[in-house]
N, C-alpha and C positions, 0 to 999 in steps of 0.2 A: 385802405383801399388805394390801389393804383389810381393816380391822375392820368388822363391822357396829356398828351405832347400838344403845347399850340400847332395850331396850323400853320400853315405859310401867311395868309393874311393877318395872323396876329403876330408873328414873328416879324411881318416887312414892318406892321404899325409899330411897333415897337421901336425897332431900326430907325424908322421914321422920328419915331418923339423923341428919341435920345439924340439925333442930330439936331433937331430942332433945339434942343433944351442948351445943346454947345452951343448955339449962336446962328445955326445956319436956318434961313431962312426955308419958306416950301417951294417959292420960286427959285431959289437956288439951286435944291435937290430936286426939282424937276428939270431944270437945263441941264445937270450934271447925268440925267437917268436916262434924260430924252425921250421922256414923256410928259403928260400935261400936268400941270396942277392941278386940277378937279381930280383926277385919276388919284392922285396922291391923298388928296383930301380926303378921299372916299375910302380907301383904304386906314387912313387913320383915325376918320371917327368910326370905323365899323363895318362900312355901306357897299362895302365889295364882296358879292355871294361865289363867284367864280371868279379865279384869276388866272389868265391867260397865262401859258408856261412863259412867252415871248415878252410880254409886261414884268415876268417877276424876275426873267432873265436881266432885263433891261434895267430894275429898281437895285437887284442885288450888285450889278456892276459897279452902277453907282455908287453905292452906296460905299462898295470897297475901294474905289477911285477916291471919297473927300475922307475916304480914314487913311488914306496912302499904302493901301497892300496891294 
């Protein structure tokens, strides 16, 4: 049986843990995203039903910024 595809929210949490697990902190990738820690938070233990296109804009930028692409 087909899986489906994560979604975006499980894709950023992901994103998310694996910077984390290099060393970087969540207040770090939330100054580099330029959004809040709670926001972040919420997204990584699960707690985010809708993610605004503008937040994931902003997470995904990031995120490509502390990988250096």
């Amino acid at each position: 049986m087909h899986r489906p595809a994560p979604s975006v929210e499980e894709r950023l949490a992901a994103e998310i843990a694996s910077l984390r697990a290099s060393g970087h902190s969540l207040a770090e990738i939330a100054r580099e995203c330029r959004i809040s820690r709670q926001t972040l938070w919420r997204i990584e233990v699960g707690d985010c039903r809708r993610l605004s296109f503008d937040v994931g804009q902003k997470i995904e930028n990031g995120i490509r910024k502390m990988r250096g692409e």
